[in-house]
Structures are given as structure tokens and as C-alpha cells.
N, C-alpha and C positions, 0 to 999 in steps of 0.2 A: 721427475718433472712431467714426465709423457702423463703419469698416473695423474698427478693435480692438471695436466690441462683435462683427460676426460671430465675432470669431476666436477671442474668449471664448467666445459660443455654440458653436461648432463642438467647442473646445477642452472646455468640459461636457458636450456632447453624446455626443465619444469617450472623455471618463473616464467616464461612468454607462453607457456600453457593456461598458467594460473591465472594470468593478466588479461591475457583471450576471451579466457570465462568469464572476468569480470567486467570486461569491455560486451561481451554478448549479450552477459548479464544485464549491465545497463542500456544497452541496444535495445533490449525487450522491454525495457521501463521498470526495473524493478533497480531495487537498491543497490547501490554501489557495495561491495563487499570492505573495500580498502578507500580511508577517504572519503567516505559517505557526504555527504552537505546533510549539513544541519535542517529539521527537520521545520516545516514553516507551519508558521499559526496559522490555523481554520481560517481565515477571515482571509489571509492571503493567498491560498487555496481554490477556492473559489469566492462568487462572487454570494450573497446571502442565499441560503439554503430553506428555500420556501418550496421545495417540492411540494409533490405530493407523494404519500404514503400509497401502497397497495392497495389494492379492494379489501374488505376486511374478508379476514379468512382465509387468504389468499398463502399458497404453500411458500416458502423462501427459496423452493426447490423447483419451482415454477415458474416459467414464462407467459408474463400476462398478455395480454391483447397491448399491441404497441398503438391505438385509441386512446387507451386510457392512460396513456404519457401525460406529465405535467407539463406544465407550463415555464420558462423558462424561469433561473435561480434569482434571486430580488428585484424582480419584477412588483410594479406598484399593485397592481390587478391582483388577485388573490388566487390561486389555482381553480382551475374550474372544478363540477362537481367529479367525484371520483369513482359513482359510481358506474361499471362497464359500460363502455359504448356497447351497443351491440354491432354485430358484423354482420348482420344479416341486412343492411345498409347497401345502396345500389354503388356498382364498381363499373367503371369500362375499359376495355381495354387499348388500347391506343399501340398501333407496329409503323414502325420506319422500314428500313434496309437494315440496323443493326440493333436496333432495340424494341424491346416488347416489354408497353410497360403496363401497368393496372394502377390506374387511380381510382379511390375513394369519393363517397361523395360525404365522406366526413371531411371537412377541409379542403376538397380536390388534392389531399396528403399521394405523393406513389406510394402504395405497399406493392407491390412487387416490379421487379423490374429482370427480365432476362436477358441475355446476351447475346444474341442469334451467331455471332461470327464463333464462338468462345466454346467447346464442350465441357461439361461436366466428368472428374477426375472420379472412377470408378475406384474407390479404395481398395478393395477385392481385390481386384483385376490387374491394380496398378499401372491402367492405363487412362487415356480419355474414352467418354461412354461418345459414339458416334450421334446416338441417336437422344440424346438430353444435354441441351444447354446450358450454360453458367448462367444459375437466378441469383443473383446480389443481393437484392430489396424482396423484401419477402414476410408474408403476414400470414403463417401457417401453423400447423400444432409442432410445437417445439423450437416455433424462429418465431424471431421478432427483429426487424430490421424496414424504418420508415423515412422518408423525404417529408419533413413536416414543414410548412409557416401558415403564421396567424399574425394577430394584430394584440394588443395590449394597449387597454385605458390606463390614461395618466392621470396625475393630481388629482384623485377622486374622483373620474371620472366615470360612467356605467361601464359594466362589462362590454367590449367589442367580439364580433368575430374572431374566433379563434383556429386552432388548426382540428377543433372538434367542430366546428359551426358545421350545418348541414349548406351543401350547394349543390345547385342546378350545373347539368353542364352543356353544352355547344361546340359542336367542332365535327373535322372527320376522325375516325377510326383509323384507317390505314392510308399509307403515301402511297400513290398512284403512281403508274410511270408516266414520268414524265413531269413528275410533281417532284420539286426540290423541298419542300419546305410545311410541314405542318401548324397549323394556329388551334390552339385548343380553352375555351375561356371557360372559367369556373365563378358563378356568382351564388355569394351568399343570401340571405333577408337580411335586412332591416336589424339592426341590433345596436341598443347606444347609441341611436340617429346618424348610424355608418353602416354603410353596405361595402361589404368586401370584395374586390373582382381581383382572381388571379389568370394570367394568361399567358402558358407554355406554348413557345415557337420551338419547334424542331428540326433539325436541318439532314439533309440525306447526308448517312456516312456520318455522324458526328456525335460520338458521346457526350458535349456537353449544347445546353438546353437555354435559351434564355426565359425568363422568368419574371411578367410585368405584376407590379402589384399594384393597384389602383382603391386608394382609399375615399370612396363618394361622402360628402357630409350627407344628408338628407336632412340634418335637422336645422336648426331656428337660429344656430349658434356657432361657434367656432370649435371645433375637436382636435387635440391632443393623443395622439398614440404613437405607440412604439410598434413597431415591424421587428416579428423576431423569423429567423431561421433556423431548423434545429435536424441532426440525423440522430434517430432513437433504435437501438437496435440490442436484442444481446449479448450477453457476456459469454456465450459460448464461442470455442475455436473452430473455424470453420472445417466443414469435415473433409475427412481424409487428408488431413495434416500429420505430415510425419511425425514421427518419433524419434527421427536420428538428425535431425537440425530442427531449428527455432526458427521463425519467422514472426512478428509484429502484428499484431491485431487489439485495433484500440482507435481512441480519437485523437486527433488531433487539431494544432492551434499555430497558425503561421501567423507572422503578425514583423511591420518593417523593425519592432525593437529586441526582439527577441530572436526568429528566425522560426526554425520547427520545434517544436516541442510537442512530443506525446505522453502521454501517461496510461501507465496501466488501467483496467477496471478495477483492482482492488486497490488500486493509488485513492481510484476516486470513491469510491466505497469507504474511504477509512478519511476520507477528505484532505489525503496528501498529494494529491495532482498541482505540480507547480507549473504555473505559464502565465504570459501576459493577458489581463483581464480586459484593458482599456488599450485601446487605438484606434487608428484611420486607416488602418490597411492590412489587408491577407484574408486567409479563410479560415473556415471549419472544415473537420474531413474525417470520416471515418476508412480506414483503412486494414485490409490485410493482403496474405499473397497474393499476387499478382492483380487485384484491380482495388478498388475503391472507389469511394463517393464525397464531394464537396461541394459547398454552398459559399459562392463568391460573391461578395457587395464592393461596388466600387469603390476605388478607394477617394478617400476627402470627405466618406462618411464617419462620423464617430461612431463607433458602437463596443458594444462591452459583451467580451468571449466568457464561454463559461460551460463548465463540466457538472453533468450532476448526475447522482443516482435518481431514475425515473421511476424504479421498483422492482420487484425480488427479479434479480438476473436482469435491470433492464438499464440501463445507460443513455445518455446521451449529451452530445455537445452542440454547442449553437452558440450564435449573436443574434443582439437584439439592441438594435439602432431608435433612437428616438427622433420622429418627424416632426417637422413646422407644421406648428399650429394649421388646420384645413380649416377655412372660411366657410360659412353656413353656405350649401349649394354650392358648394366649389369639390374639383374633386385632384388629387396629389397623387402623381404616379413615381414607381421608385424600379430603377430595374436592377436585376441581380441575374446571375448564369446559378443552372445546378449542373456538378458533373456527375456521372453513373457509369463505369468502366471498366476497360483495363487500362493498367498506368505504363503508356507509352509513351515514352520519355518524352521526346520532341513535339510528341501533339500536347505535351502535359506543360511545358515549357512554352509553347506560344502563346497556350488558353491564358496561361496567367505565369509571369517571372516565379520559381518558388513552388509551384504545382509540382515541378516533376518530382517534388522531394519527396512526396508520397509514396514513391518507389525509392525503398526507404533501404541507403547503403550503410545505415549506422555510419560509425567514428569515423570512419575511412570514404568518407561521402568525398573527399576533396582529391583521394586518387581512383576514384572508382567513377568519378564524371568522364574525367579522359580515357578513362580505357573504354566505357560504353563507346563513347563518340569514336571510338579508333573501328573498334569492334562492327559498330553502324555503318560506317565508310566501305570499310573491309566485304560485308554482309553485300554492299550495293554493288561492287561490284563482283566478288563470288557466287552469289545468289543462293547459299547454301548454309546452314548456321555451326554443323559439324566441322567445315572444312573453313570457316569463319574462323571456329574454337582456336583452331589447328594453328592456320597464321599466324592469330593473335600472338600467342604462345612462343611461335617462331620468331615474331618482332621482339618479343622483350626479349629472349633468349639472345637474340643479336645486339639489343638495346645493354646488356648488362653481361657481356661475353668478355668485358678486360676483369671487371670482377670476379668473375665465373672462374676465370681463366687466373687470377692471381689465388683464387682459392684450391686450384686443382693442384695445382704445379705447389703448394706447402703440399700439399697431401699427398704428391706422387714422392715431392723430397721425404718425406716423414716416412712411407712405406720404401723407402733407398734403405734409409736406415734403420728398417725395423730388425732388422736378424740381430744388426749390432747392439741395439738398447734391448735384444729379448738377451742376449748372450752375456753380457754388461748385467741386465738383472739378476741371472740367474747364478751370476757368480758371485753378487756382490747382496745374496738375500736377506744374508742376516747382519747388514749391515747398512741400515736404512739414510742415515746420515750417506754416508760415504757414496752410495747408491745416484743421490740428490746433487750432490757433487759432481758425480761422475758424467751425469745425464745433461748437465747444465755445461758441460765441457763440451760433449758431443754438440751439443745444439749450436752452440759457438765455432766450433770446427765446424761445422760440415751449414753454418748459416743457414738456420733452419728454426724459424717463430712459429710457437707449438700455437700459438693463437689463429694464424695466419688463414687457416683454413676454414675459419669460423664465421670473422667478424665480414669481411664479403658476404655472405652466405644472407649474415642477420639482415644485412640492407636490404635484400631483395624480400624479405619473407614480408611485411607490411603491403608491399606492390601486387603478390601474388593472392594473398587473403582477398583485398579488395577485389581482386579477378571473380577470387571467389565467390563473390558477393552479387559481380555485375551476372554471371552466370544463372547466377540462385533467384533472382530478383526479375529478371528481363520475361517478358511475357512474351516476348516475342520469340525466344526458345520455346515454348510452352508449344504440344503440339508439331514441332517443326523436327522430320526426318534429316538423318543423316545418310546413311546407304544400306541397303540390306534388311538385316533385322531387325534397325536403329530406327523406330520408325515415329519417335518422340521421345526427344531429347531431355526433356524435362521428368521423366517417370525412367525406373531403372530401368537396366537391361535384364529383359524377360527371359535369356537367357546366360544370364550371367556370363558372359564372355568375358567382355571390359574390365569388371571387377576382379577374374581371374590372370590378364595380361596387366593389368595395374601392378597386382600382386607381385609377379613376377617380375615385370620391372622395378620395382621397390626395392625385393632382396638382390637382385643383380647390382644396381646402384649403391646398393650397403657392401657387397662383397666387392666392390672395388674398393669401398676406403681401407687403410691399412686396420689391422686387426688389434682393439685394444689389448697390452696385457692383460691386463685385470682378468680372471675368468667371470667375473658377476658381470662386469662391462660387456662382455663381448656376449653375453646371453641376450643384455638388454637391447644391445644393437639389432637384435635378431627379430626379439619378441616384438618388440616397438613397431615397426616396420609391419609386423605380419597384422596385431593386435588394430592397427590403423587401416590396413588393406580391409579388414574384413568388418569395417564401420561402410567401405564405400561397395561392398555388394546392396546397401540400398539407397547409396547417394543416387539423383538424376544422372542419365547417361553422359549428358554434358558435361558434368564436373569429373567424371570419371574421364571423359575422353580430354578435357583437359591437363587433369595428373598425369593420365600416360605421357602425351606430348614431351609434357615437362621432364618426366622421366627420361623418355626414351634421347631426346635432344642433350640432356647431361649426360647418360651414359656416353655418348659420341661424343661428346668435346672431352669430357676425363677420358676418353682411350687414345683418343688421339693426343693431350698433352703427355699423358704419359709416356707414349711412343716416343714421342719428340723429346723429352729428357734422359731417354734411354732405361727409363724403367719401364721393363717388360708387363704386360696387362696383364695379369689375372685375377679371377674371380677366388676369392675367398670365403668359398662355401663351407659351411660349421662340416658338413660332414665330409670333406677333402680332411678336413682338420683332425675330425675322430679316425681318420685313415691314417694319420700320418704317425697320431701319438702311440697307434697299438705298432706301426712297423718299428 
């Protein structure tokens, strides 16, 4: 019996490995492995696919100028012309307190936009660069990542201003002290007997931006257009993304019937991106670690979402709303926020209900909200994100201590009785029936459920993943020391320490459970454990400092229950073991 429960455990062990994957798997946007959804017609995909094609010539291997982005997907209006904006086009640059951004005077479009509070993750170095900031938005050789709206003629109407039209601009440059508040206006000419004025307010402290758009008739008659907003940006992963966890990079569509929904770049490359196309409410958003960008329209507008390939390596999603007819010499203004950041839950959560999703906890978003929120609380008053970790850790451990505690106490009775089922096997070897018998009696004597030590165990592993997640996710770790030589929690430990007391509290915690007969079993016990420790010499220090806790907190409760039932603690090191069998 002892033997089929490992093999049950083992056997749950490797399907909630397998399901993980699949679960992370679909976290990333890509296909579900088991249980797939059926695969949806192009037409429900996105909305009609009237891009535009690359420049001719143009490598598939290439990042074009994100200028020459199209126009958004069944749009009445025809894409503009395709051949390269040039970039030699007038740009200014515009600084607050925490952003520094560069508009175009193609569109008054941002191409780039950097983070002043935020450093740049030196790959190399596997730290932050002190001395270079985090650029999000960005129009340079080998990125392409833009803030676009324009306007679209409807029922046959002339072309309008687009997010290619050329504009003049007005405004200040930089926020003064004492200056809360920047106004910056972008007008177009005369185009289609509409002149287009866009005009960013910026506020001290505040990554999101509001955004007037002011459509002038100037002509003889009444006009017709649609307002669209769009993020255009590469298919590349942002750099210096690890290699030993996945993180989300993609757009996205929040919408009140659907919720979030993202989709890979090769979803929408192959035209299988599923999400809602039509509504009155949510955003667009392009999103990866730790910040992102979105384009909010209030909601009780119609407007229609939509995904599309803009050209070789180049993406983009947006809405595009259709306005009431503008009366000759009348002019219709519409306001919208852009956001450009990092995705800090609670400022992400007031800008708009739904925002903070972009800090993006996958499947486990519904226990990974309460623990942020615990973690947040915890953080205000610690003031520290290490010793934040720490607590945390500390609470659920107290939070989940009857279970913890009915799990330890089967597995201190099981190692009660391990001499007797090793001495029981070994007499009864060649007698496998009888053996099964035998074992299934002890466990009856001595009341003792070979499952018992498991199924507590599995409840808490969902709770602790999501932990996982809030850690891996939180920008606010990013950057933030713990003591000593911890001095960013979010990049490993530079000198491996963590990863090395991980280690070791791993196998300590393994060599207290009782030791499987099986000799393959009690290998895997070993290998498992070590094979895992040495994925987390380049997990973030934070996750590392959170395994230990957990570690080190179960060692202590399993030695003290054990105590308490008169089963003496010891550690069952393989090699006490290779000592024991040569005496």
C-alpha cells in the first residue's frame, strides 16, 4: 500500500506539473494543450482586415517605421498611402516629474516615451542600469512601439486627418515648479473640410494623460467621421526577459462583456485572436512585465476593438468610435485618457475599474488580488518589501497551520511505522499479494490514511502559486532592496546566497518526510528537490526569499509536531542511509 500511495503521489505530482504548463501555457496566449476551444472563423477574429501591407521590399525580418502603420481594420476610409513616412519629420519633446515623452508632428502620434522614476534592467549585469531609464514608446532602429489617433471618413466621405496628417504644435516643453499641470495642442490643415486638433493635459505625478480631440467642420456641409485610437508596436520580447519564467507581452481588449482578453502576436498574425469586437465600454492596451500602455474612451460610447497585423513584425490594437454628424462650422469634441507606465495596481484600479488587470496574474487573478491587497497593507506599514515577503508568508502559514498540521502529524505517524512496513516488506518479498494485505492491516492498526499527508498539502499549492505570481508581477518589488546584498529584489542574487539556503532548506524539509521504500522513489525525492533548487539560482531574489520562508516555517511546524507525537526528528539524508547499509 505504502508503494501505490507514492505512486499516486508522484502520479499527482506530475499531472499538476503538466496542468501548470498548460495553465501558463494559456496565460501566455497560446493554445490550450488539453481542451483547446474550437478554433473561430476569421470574420469573428477580428473585425475586416483592410490593413495595410508593408512597404514594398520590405524584409519580413524587419521593423518598419511604426509612421507607416495602417489604419485601423474595416474602416470605411481606405488605408492611406503606404509609402514610408519619413522620420526626418519635426518631434518635441515634452517632461513632467515622471515622464518624458517625444511627440511627432506626424499625427502629434508619442513615439517615444521614458520613465524617469523607473531604470532600465541591464541584462549583462542582471541588475538595474542607474544611469538609463525605462523607454516604453519608442521609434528607433529595431523598435517600433507608438501612441496613435486619427479620424476616418465615413459614407464616402473625403479622406480626413489621420494619425499620418502632418500638425503644428503649441504648448510648454517642461513642468515648472510649481506648475501642476501641462496643456499641449496639436493641429492639423484643412483636410476633407475638417481640421483636426488634438490636445494632451498632463498632470504632476501621473502616468495617465487626458486626451481632447476636437473635430472643426470648416466646410459648407455637415461631416461624418469616426475617431479611432490605436498602440502600434513590435512583435518583439522586451529585452532582457528571462529565460527561466514567462511573462505576457501582447494586446489587449477589456470590454464589460467579455472581461480581459489578450491574444498572442502570432494568434493575430494567423488571424486567430478571439475577443469582443463591439461594445460601450473598456480599453485597449498593450502590455508586458511590469508596465504597459492604454487608450480609454468613456464608456456609453460605441465603438468597435480590433487586432491587426500593421506589417512585417508590426501589430497593433485600437477602437474606433463613430461621431454625430458635425454641422458645417460647428466643431464636436470627444475626450479620452492615454495611459504609459508602470502597472501599479491601485493607481491602475482608480484610473478605470479593470485597468489593474493589465498586471496580469493569469488563472489565478481571483486569489492573487487578495494577497496583493494583504501584501500592500503589510508593505505600509513595514516599509520594506523583503520583510513584506516575509510576513506574508508568515500569515498564510498561520492562515493554513490546521492543515499543515493534519498533514504533518499522517507523516510523523507513517515514519512511526516505517521500520515496521520496511521489515513487513522485506519478509513478505516474494509475496506481493500477501505483502498488500499485510500493509493494509498495519494501516488499520495503527490508524494511519496513507493519503492523509497529501491532500492538505494540494489545497494550499493554488494559494501559494498565486503568491507566486503577485511577487513576479508587482512593480513595486522591482528595484526595491531588502538588507545587505539584496539590494533589488526583483533581479537574482548576485551572489547566490538565497539560491543556495533555498537549496538546503529543500533537502532538509525532504529528509524529514519518512523515506519511500521504493529505491527509484526515494532517488526521485532527492533529485526533484535539488533539479528545482537549481531553476531558482536565477529566479528574482524575492521569490527566492519567499521559498525559503515557506521552507524554513514547515521545517518548524513538522519538528515540533513530530516532537509532540513522540516521534523523534530526524533528518534522513540519502547519505546517513549509504552509511547505514555498508555497516
Amino acid at each position: 500500500m505504502n508503494d501505490i500511495r507514492r505512486s499516486i503521489l508522484w502520479a499527482v505530482f506530475a499531472f499538476s506539473l503538466v496542468m501548470l504548463w498548460d495553465a501558463w501555457q494559456v496565460h501566455n496566449g497560446r493554445a490550450a494543450t488539453f481542451f483547446p476551444k474550437p478554433k473561430p472563423a476569421a470574420t469573428a477574429a477580428n473585425p475586416a482586415t483592410s490593413l495595410a501591407t508593408p512597404a514594398a521590399g520590405a524584409s519580413a525580418a524587419a521593423v518598419p517605421a511604426p509612421s507607416a502603420a495602417a489604419t485601423p481594420a474595416g474602416t470605411a476610409q481606405s488605408a492611406p498611402a503606404q509609402a514610408p513616412i519619413s522620420t526626418t519629420g519635426q518631434t518635441w519633446e515634452v517632461s513632467t516629474d515622471v515622464l518624458k515623452l517625444t511627440f511627432a508632428s506626424e499625427g502629434g502620434n508619442i513615439v517615444r516615451a521614458e520613465l524617469l522614476k523607473h531604470r532600465e534592467l541591464d541584462a549583462k549585469k542582471d541588475k538595474l542600469d542607474p544611469n538609463k531609464n525605462v523607454v516604453l514608446l519608442d521609434r528607433s532602429t529595431g523598435r517600433a512601439y507608438e501612441a496613435q489617433s486619427g479620424l476616418l471618413g465615413m459614407n464616402g466621405q473625403p479622406a480626413l486627418p489621420s494619425h499620418l496628417a502632418a500638425m503644428s504644435f503649441s504648448g510648454d516643453k517642461a513642468l515648472k515648479d510649481g506648475q501642476n499641470e501641462l496643456t499641449l495642442k496639436f493641429e492639423s490643415q484643412e483636410m476633407g473640410g475638417v481640421k483636426y486638433v488634438k490636445t494632451y493635459t498632463l498632470k504632476r505625478g501621473e502616468y495617465a494623460m487626458a486626451v481632447k480631440h476636437d473635430i472643426v467642420n470648416t466646410s459648407g456641409s455637415p461631416v461624418s467621421a469616426q475617431l479611432y485610437m490605436q498602440l502600434v508596436r513590435d512583435g518583439n520580447k522586451p529585452a532582457g526577459e528571462s529565460a527561466f519564467y514567462s511573462t505576457f507581452t501582447g494586446p489587449v481588449v477589456y470590454t464589460a462583456e467579455k472581461k480581459y482578453e489578450k491574444a498572442e502576436f502570432t494568434d493575430i498574425e494567423k488571424n486567430k485572436a478571439e475577443f469582443q469586437t463591439q461594445t460601450k465600454a473598456g480599453y485597449v492596451a498593450m502590455v508586458q512585465h511590469y508596465f504597459g500602455s492604454a487608450w480609454l474612451l468613456p464608456d456609453g460610447i460605441q465603438r468597435d476593438n480590433y487586432m491587426s497585423k500593421a506589417g512585417a513584425n508590426l501589430y497593433s490594437v485600437g477602437m474606433k468610435a463613430p461621431m454625430q454628424a458635425v454641422a458645417a462650422g460647428a466643431t464636436q469634441s470627444t475626450e479620452t485618457r492615454l495611459f504609459i507606465g508602470p502597472q501599479e495596481e491601485n493607481k491602475l484600479e482608480a484610473l478605470y475599474p479593470g485597468l489593474e488587470l493589465i498586471k496580469d496574474y493569469g488563472w489565478l487573478t481571483i486569489l492573487a488580488k487578495p494577497l496583493y491587497w494583504i501584501m500592500d497593507k503589510l508593505f505600509a506599514y513595514i516599509g520594506n518589501w523583503g520583510w513584506t515577503i516575509m510576513a506574508l508568508v508568515l500569515l498564510l502559514k498561520i492562515a493554513f497551520y490546521w492543515l499543515n498540521a493534519t498533514a504533518y502529524r499522517s507523516m510523523a505517524k507513517m515514519k512511526a511505522i516505517n521500520p515496521k512496513i520496511m521489515e513487513m516488506r522485506e519478509r513478505l518479498k516474494d509475496k506481493p499479494q500477501q505483502m498488500q494485505q499485510e500493509m493494509m492491516r498495519i494501516y488499520r492498526e495503527e490508524k494511519v490514511n496513507p493519503m492523509g499527508g497529501c491532500f492538505p498539502i494540494m489545497i494550499q499549492i493554488p494559494v501559494f502559486i498565486a503568491l507566486y505570481w503577485v511577487l513576479l508581477s508587482s512593480v513595486e518589488v522591482r528595484g526595491a532592496p531588502w538588507i545587505g546584498w539584496i539590494t533589488d529584489l526583483s533581479v537574482p542574487d548576485p551572489w547566490f546566497i538565497l539560491p543556495v539556503v533555498m537549496a538546503a532548506t529543500t533537502m532538509l524539509q525532504t529528509a524529514l518526510n519518512p523515506t519511500p521504500p521504493d529505491p527509484l522513489q526515494a532517488k526521485l525525492m532527492w533529485y526533484m528537490p535539488l533539479i528545482f533548487s537549481v531553476m531558482f539560482f536565477f529566479f528574482p531574489a524575492g521569490l527566492v526569499l519567499y521559498w525559503i520562508t515557506n521552507n524554513v516555517l514547515s521545517i518548524a511546524q513538522q519538528w515540533m509536531i513530530n516532537k509532540s507525537m513522540g516521534v523523534p526528528p530526524q533528518f534522513n539524508l540519502p547519505w546517513k542511509k549509504a552509511e547505514e547499509k555498508k555497516a
